[in-house]
N, C-alpha and C positions, 0 to 999 in steps of 0.2 A: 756530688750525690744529691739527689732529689730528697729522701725519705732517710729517715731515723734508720739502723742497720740494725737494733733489738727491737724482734718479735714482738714482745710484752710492752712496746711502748705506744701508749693509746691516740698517736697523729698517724697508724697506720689505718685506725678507722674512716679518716676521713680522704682516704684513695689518694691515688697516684698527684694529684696535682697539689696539693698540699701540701708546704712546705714550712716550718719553723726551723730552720740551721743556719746556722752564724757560724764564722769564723774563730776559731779559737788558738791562735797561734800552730805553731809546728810543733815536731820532733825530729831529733836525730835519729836514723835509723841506721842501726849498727852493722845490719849485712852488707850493704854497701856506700855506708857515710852518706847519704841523700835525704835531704829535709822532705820531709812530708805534712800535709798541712791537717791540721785540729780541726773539727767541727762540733758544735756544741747544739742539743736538741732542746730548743727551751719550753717544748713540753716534759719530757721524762728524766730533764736536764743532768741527763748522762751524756758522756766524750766520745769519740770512736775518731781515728785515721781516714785518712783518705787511703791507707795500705788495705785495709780491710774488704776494696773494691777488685784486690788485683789476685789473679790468681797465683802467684806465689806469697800470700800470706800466709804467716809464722814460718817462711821458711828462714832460718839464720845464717846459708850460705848461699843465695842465690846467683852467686855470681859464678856458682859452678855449675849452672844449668848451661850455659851456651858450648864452655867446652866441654863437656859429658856429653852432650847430644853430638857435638863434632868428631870425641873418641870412639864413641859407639858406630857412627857410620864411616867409618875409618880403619876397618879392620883391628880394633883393640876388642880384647875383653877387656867382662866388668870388672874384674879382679889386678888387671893390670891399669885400668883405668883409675881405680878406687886411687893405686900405687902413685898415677902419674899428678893427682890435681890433688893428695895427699887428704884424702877423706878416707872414712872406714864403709868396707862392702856395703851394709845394710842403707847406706848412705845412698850408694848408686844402684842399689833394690828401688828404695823410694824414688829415685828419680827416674830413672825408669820408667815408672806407672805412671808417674807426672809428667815427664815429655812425650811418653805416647798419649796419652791426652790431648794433649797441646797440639800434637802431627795428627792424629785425628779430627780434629774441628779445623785445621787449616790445609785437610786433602778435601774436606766435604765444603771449605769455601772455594777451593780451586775446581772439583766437578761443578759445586752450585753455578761459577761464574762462566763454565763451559755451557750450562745447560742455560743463560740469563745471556750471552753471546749471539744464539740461533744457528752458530755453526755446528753441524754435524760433521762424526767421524765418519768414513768413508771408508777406512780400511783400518781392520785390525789383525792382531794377534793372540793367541792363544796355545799355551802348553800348561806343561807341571813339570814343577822341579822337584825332586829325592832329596830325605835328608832322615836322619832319624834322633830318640831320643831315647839317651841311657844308651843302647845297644843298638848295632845293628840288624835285631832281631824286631825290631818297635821300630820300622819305618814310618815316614815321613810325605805327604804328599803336601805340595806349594802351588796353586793353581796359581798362575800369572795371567794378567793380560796388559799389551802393551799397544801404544799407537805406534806404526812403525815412521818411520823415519826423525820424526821429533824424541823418539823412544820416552815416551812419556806414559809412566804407570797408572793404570784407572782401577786397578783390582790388585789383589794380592791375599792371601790366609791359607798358612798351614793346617793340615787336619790328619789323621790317623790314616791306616790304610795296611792291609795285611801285609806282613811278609809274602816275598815269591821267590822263586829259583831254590836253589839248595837251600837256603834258609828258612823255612816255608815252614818246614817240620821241625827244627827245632824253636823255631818261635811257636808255634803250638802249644810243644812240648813242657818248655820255661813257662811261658807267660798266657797257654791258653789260647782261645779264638780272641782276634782282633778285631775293631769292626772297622767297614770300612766309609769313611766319612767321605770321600771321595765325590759321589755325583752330589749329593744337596751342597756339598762348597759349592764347588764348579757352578752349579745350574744357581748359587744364590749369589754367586758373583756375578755372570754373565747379564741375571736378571738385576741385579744392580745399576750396570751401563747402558741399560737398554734406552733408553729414553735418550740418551745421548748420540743414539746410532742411526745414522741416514737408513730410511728404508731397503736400500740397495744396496746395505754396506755389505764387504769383501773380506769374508771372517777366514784368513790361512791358519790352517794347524797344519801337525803332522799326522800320517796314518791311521794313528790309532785308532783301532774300531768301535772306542766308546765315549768316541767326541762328536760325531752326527747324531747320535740320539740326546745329549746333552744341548745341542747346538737347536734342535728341532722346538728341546721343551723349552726353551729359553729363551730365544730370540725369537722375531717374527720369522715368518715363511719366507715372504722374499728375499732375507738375507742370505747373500750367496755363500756356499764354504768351500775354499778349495784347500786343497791337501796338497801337501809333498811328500815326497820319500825321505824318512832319516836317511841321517848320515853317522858315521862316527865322527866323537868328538876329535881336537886336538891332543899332544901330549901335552901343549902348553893351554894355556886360557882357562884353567879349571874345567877343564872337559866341556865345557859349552857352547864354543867357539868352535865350526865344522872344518874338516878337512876337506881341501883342494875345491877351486871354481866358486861360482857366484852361491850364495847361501839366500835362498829369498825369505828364511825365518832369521835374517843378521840382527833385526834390531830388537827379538825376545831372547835371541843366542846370547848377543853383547850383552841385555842387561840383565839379563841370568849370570853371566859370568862377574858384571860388576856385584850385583848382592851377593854373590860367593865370595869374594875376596874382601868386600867391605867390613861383612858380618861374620867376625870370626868362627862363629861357632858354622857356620855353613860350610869354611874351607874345606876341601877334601883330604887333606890331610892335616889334623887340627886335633890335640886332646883336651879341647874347649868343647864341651859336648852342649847341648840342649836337655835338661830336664825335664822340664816343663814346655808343653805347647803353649800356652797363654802366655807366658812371658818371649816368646819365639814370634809369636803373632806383635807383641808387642814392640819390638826392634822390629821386626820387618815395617811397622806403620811408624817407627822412627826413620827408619832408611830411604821408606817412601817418598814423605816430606823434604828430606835432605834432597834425593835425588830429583824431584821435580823443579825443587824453587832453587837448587844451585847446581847440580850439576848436568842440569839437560836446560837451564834456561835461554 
């Protein structure tokens, strides 16, 4: 530590290069038995930690940050996870918010260090995955994008999106017009990776006829898009994995089917439901993290 860590203490006036702190022995720290060192401010000659620098201060279990991140993208729920590392729920509410955090500043170091590389992508993918919350009348849209063959994720956020097909009218009905958040994701994800994309990058989707206009406002011109035809899914693979011959969306198919089986509330047959979107968004940028730096590395 360079500077005093209380506001009201008057050697912050005289800027960053100024320094009065001395050593002031340790502490035993009770979360996980680890001596930490004392520092003493002999101007406002108050004490403070060297804990005080790290982001899990005041927590009193931190040693169950590593595996709650690993049960969470592992296909556990919170509930059964709380069960397994013998904490109470509200426990793994809070950690939750606190490891998506954490997978958030360390997705934005991993694009930072794609984009500080000079290499460009060259080819991508692009879809949206289904899922909903509370009911299946409160669908769900998951826009994805993935690089293919390294299957490495650059985007990802769930958002709202009407009911369709038979359900259309009784989601109405219950809950009202839904809005549909659907193109500003999409288009402020796409415009997320843009600067990471070779000008002549090779953007495949599927058919869908409201992904050229998304792709248009979003990306440069010269980016080329080409489409394939759906398929139907498997009976097995959570439905994401296609039936029969070569599949040229395999590497958004596979890791659509890994996030469904990781994150239990996604499974298709699951009475782990989703609540809340923000906490949905927030596992998904746990999952993220996990899957880039361990299981595509």
């Amino acid at each position: 530590p360079l500077q005093c860590v209380y506001k009201s203490c008057p050697s912050l006036c005289y800027g960053p290069g100024f320094r009065r702190l001395v050593r002031k022995g340790s502490v035993l720290r009770s979360s996980d038995s680890e001596q930490v060192s004392r520092f003493l401010c002999q101007v406002c000659g108050r004490t403070f930690s060297q804990a005080r620098f790290s982001d899990c201060f005041l927590q009193k279990r931190r040693k169950l940050n590593e595996p709650i991140r690993k049960l969470l993208s592992s296909g556990v729920s919170q509930r059964k996870a709380a069960r397994i590392v013998g904490a109470n729920r509200k426990t793994i509410n809070h950690r939750v918010i606190f490891l998506s955090g954490q997978a958030t500043r360390r997705q934005n170091l991993y694009l930072n260090s794609l984009r500080s590389s000079g290499v460009k992508v060259k080819k991508l993918q692009f879809d949206e995955m289904e899922s909903f919350e509370r009911s299946k009348c409160l669908p769900v849209s998951i826009p994805l994008i993935v690089v293919p063959g390294s299957r490495k994720i650059l985007a990802i956020q769930a958002c709202s999106m009407p009911a369709k097909g038979l359900l259309a009218e009784t989601s109405r009905r219950k809950y009202g017009p839904r809005k549909d958040d659907r193109p500003q994701t999409a288009m402020r994800l796409l415009k997320s990776v843009k600067d990471l994309l070779d000008p002549e990058c090779q953007v495949l989707t599927d058919q869908n006829p409201k992904y050229p206009g998304w792709l248009r406002r979003s990306l440069p011109k010269t980016t080329e898009h080409q489409t394939v035809k759906g398929r139907r899914g498997r009976g097995v693979g959570q439905g994401e994995l296609k039936q029969g011959g070569f599949d040229p969306l395999f590497s958004l198919n596979h890791t659509a089917a890994m996030i469904r089986d990781n994150i239990k509330r996604l499974s298709r047959r699951t009475w782990c439901t989703t609540k809340r979107i923000d906490r949905l968004n927030m596992l998904l940028t746990i999952y993220v993290d996990h899957h880039n730096s361990e299981l595509t590395a």
